[in-house]
N, C-alpha and C positions, 0 to 999 in steps of 0.2 A: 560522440566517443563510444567506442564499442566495450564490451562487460571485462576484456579484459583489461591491466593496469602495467604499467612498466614499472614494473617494483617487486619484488620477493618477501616473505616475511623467513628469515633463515629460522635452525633449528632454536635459536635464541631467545625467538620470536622478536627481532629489530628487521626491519627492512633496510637493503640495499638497492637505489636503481640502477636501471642499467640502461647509461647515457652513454654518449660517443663524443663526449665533451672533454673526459677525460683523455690521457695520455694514451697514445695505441700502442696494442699489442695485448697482449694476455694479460696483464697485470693493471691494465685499464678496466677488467670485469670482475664484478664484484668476488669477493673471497667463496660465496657458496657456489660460484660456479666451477671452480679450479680444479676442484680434486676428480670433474669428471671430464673436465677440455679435452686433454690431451687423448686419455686411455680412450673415449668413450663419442664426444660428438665427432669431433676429426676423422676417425676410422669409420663410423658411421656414414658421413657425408661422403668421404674419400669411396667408399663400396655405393652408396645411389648414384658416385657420378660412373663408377664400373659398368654397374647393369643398365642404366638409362640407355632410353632407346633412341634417345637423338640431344647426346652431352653438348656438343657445342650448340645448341638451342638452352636444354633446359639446366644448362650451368653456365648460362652468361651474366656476371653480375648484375643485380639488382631486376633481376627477369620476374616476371610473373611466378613464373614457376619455379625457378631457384629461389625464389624467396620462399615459395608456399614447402619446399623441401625443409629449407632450414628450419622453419617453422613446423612443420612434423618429426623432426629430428630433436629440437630442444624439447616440445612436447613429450615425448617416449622417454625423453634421459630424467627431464627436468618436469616430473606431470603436475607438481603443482604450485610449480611458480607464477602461471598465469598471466604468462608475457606475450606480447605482441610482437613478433619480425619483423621490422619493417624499415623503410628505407635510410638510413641515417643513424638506425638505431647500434648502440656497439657491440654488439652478437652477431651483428650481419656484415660489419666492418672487417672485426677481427676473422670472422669465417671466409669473406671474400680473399680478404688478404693471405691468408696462410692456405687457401684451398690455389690462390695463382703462385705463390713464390713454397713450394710443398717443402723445398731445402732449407729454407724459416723453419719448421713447428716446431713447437718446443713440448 
């Protein structure tokens, strides 16, 4: 297992994880992640797949590299929640998802 944990401790200090076991969509990720989804990763992701220099490579779901994106994106937004990207997980669910149907996001 690597040093990061799939868990947040919010401003509360209680952890929420963030599983893909729940219900999809936005409202399947925990409450500390909300207030910045919409304004803030989505616009984010939405401008790396503008300037990439080869989008239909490295924004093909669950890609090497579309994943190692999302994972620098939540990093920047989110520095220290100390979460891992990865495949299954529901940060990378819900980003796949609303990054292919963009008339979804909420």
């Amino acid at each position: 297992m690597n040093s990061r944990h799939q868990a947040s401790v919010d401003a509360g200090g209680s952890q929420a994880p963030l599983s893909s076991k729940s219900r999809r969509g936005p409202k399947s990720l925990p409450d500390w992640v909300h207030p910045k989804w919409a304004k803030t990763i989505l616009p984010t992701l939405t401008h790396a797949l503008y300037i990439s220099k080869d989008p239909f490579e490295e924004f093909k779901s669950l890609s090497p590299s579309f994943i190692a994106t999302v994972q620098k994106v939540f990093d920047l937004v989110y520095p220290h929640a100390m979460h891992d990207v990865t495949e299954g997980d529901a940060v990378l669910e819900e980003v796949s998802c609303q990054m292919s149907h963009p008339h979804e996001l909420t």
